[in-house]
C-alpha positions as CSV (number, residue, x, y, z in Angstrom):
1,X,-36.8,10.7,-109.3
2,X,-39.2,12.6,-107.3
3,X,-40.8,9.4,-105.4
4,X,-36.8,8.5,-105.0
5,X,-36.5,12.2,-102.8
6,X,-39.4,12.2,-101.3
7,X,-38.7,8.2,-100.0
8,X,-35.4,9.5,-98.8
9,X,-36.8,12.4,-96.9
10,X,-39.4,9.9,-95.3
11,X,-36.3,7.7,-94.1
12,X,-34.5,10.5,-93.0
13,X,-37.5,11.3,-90.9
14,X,-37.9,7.4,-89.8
15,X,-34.1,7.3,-88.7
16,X,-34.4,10.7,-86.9
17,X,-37.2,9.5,-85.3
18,X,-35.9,5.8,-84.3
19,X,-33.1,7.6,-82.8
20,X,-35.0,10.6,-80.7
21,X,-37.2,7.2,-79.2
22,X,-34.3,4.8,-78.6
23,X,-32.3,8.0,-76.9
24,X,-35.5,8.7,-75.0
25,X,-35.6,4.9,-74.0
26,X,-31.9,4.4,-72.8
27,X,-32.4,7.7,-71.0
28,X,-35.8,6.6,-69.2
29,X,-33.6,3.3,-68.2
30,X,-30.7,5.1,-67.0
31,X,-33.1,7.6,-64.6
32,X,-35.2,4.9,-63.8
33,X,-31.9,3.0,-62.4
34,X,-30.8,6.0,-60.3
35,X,-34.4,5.7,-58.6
36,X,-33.9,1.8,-58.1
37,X,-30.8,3.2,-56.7
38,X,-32.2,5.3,-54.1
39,X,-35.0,2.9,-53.5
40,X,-32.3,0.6,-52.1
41,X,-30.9,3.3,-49.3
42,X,-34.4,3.9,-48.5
43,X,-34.8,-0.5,-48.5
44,X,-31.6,-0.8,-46.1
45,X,-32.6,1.7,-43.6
46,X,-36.3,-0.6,-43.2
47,X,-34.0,-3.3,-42.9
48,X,-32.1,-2.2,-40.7
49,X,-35.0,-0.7,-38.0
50,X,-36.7,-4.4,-39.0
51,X,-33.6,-6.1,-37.5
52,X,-33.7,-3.6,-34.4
53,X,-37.1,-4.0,-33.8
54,X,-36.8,-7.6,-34.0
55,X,-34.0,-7.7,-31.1
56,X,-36.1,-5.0,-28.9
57,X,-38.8,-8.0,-28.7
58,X,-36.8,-10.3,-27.3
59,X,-37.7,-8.7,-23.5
60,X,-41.6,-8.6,-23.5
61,X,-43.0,-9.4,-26.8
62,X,-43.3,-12.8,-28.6
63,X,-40.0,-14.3,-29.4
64,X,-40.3,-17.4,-31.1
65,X,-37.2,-18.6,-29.6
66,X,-36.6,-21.7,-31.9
67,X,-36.1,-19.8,-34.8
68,X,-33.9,-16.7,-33.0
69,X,-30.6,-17.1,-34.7
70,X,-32.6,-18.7,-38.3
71,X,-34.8,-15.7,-38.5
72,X,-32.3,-13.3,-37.9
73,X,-29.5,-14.7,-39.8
74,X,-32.0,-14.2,-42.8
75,X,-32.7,-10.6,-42.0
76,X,-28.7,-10.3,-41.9
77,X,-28.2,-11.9,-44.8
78,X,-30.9,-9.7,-47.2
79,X,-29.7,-6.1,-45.9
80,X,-26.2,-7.1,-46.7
81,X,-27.0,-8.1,-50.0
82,X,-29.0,-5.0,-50.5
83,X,-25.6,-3.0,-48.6
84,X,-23.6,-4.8,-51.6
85,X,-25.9,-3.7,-54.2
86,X,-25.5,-0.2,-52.6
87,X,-21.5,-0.6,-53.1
88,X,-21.0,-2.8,-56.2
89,X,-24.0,-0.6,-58.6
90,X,-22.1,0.5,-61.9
91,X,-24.3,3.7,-61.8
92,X,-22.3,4.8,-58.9
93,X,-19.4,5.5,-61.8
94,X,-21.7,8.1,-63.3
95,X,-22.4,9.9,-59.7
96,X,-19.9,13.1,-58.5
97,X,-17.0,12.5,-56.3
98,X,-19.2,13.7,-53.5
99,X,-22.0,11.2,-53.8
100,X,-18.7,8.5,-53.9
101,X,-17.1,10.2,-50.4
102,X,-20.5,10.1,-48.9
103,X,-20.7,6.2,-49.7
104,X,-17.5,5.1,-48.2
105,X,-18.8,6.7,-45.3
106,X,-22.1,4.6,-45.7
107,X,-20.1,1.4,-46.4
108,X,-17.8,2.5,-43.6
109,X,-20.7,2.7,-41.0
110,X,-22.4,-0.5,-42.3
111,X,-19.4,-2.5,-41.9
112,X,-19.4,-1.3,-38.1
113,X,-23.4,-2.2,-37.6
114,X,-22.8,-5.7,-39.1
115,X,-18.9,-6.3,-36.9
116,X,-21.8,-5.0,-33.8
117,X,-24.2,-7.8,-34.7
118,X,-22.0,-10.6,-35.0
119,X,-21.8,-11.0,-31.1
120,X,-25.7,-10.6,-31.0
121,X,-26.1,-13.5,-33.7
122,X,-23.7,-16.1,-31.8
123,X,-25.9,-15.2,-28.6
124,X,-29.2,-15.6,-31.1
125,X,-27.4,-19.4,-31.9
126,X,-26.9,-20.2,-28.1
127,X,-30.3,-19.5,-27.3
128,X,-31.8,-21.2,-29.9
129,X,-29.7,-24.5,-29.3
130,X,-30.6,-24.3,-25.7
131,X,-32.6,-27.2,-24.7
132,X,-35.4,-25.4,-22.5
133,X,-38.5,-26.8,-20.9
134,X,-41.8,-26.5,-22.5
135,X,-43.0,-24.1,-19.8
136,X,-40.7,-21.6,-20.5
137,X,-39.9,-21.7,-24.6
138,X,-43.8,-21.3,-24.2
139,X,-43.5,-18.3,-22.2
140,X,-41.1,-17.2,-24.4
141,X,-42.7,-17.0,-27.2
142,X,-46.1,-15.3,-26.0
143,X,-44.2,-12.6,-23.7
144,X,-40.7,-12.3,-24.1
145,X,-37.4,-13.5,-22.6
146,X,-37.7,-10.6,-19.7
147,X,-41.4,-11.9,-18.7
148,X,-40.6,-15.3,-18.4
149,X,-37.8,-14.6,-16.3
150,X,-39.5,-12.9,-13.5
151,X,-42.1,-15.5,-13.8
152,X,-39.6,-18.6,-13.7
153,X,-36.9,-16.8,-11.2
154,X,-35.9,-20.3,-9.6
155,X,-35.4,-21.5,-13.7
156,X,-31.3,-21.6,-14.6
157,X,-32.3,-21.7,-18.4
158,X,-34.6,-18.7,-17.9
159,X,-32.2,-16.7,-15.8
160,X,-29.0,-17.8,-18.9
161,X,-31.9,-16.4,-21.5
162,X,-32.1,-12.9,-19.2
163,X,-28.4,-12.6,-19.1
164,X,-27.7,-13.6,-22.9
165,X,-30.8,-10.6,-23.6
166,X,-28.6,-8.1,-21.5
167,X,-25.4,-9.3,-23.2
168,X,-27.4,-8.3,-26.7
169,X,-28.6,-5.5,-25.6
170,X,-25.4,-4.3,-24.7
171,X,-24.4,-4.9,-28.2
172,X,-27.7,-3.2,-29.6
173,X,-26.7,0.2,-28.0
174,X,-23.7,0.3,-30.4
175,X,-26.0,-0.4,-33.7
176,X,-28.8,2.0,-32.8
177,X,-26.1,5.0,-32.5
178,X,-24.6,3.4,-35.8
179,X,-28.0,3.7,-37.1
180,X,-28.5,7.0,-36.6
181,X,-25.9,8.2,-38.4
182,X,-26.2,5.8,-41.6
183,X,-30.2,7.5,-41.6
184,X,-28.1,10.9,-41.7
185,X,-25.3,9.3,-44.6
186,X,-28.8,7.8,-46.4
187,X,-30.5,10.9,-46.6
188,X,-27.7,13.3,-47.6
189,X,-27.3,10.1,-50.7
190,X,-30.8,10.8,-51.3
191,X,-30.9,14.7,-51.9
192,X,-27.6,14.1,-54.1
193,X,-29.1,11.4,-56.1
194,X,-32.6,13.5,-56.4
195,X,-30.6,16.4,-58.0
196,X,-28.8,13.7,-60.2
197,X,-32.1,12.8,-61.3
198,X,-32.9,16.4,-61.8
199,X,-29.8,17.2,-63.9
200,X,-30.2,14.0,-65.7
201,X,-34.3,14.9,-66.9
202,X,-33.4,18.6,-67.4
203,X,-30.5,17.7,-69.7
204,X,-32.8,15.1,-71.7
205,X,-35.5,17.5,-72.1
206,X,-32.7,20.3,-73.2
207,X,-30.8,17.3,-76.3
208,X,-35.0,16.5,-77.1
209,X,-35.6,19.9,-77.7
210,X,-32.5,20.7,-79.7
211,X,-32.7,17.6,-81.3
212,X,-36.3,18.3,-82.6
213,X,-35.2,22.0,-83.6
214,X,-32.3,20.9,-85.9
215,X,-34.1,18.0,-87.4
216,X,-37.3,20.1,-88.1
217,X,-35.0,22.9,-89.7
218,X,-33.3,19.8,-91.5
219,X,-36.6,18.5,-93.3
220,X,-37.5,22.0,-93.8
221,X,-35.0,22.8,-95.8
222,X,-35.0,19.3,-98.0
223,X,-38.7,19.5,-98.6
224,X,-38.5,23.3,-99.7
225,X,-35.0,22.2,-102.3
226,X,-37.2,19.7,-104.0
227,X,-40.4,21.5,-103.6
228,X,-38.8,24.4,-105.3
229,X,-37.0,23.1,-108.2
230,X,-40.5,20.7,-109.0
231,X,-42.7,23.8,-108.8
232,X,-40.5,26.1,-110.9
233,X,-40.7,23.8,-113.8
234,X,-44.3,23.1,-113.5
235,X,-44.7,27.3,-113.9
236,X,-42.5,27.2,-117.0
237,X,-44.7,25.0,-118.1
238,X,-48.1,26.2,-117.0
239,X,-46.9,29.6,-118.8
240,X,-46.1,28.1,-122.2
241,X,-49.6,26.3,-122.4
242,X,-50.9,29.6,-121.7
243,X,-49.0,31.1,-124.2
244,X,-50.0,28.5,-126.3
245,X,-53.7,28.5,-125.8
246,X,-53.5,32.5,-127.0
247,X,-52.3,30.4,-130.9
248,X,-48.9,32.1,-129.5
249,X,-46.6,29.0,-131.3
250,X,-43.5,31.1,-131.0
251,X,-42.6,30.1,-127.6
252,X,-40.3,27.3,-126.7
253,X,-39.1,25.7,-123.5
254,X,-35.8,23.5,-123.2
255,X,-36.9,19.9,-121.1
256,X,-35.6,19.5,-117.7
257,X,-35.8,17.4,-114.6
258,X,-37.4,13.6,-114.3
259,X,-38.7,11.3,-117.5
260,X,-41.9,12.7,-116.4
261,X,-41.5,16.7,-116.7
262,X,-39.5,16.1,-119.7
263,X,-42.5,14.3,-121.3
264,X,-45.1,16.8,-120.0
């Protein structure tokens, strides 16, 4: 009877502890996901300078002018799957209604950036089915559209490449004021989602706490019940021997508790 207590305080303590670590764990996933989360903004706004940065060298760096539209349609294609992850998340559900208004603003101001570089990509497809002469897609490539054109002035294809740059560039001025203002949307997501994160490990550490507190107190008390009731028969009995061992036979003591106390 005693072992069957003291098992069932042991399993009480293996539950109670199974659950403190799988809380801890779904906790650690659900933080962990908020910072995969915010990882992303900080992911789209690299993107974003990446595909800027890789229209501004189309005037006097190397532009590899076979694989314009190819390259960029692939940078296109992984910010706006890393936009949708942005928009489609579940663990937007669990933000405030502030973190929410500031995304549609986001979402808002992406879906202006990529209706700006849809021009800039069809010119990115005419250039790169252009068929130019060696001389100048070699040009091209080692110093930009903008070089090759003052070098080839009597070249109609080099001249069409110059104009089709301006036309982009035109279009470019739109997304870099865009930009601008999603870095300012991006940021004000991150200081909400870094006191999310905040509220989310203060709030765990506060349940742990308790958690511990109440279960301590629990095992406490369950140890001390059995403890007790053992110990008071043991003295009972520990007294008669005593009384015994002084040839006092008059005592007697009424048998409690498990097979075992009653026998001793």
């Amino acid at each position: 009877k005693l072992n069957s207590k003291f098992s069932f305080i042991i399993i009480f303590t293996i539950v109670q502890s199974l659950i403190l670590t799988l809380f801890s764990i779904m906790n650690l996933k659900r933080v962990q996901s908020v910072k995969d989360y915010q990882n992303m903004e900080t992911k789209t706004e690299a993107q974003l300078s990446s595909i800027i940065d890789y229209l501004e060298k189309m005037d006097y760096w190397d532009f590899d002018i076979e694989t314009a539209y190819t390259s960029f349609e692939t940078q296109k294609k992984d910010i706006s799957d890393s936009f949708n992850f942005l928009f489609e998340n579940p663990i937007i559900d669990q933000f405030p209604e502030s973190f929410t208004a500031n995304l549609k603003q986001v979402k808002l101001t992406w879906l202006l950036i990529e209706e700006g570089l849809n021009p800039i990509e069809d010119i990115l497809q005419k250039m790169e089915e252009m068929p130019l002469n060696p001389g100048v897609k070699a040009n091209v490539k080692s110093f930009g559209i903008r070089e090759t054109a003052s070098l080839y002035e009597e070249d109609e294809q080099a001249l069409e490449l110059l104009n089709m740059t301006e036309e982009a560039h035109q279009q470019l001025r739109k997304t870099r004021l865009l930009y601008v203002q999603l870095m300012t949307l991006n940021q004000k997501s991150s200081s909400m989602i870094d006191e999310i994160i905040e509220e989310m490990e203060d709030s765990f550490l506060l349940i742990t706490i308790v958690f511990a507190v109440i279960t301590t107190i629990i095992l406490s008390i369950l140890i001390l019940i059995v403890t007790t009731k053992v110990s008071k028969r043991i003295v009972r009995v520990k007294n008669m021997t005593t009384t015994l061992a002084e040839k006092d036979f008059t005592v007697s003591i009424n048998p409690e508790g498990s097979e075992e106390m009653k026998l001793l």
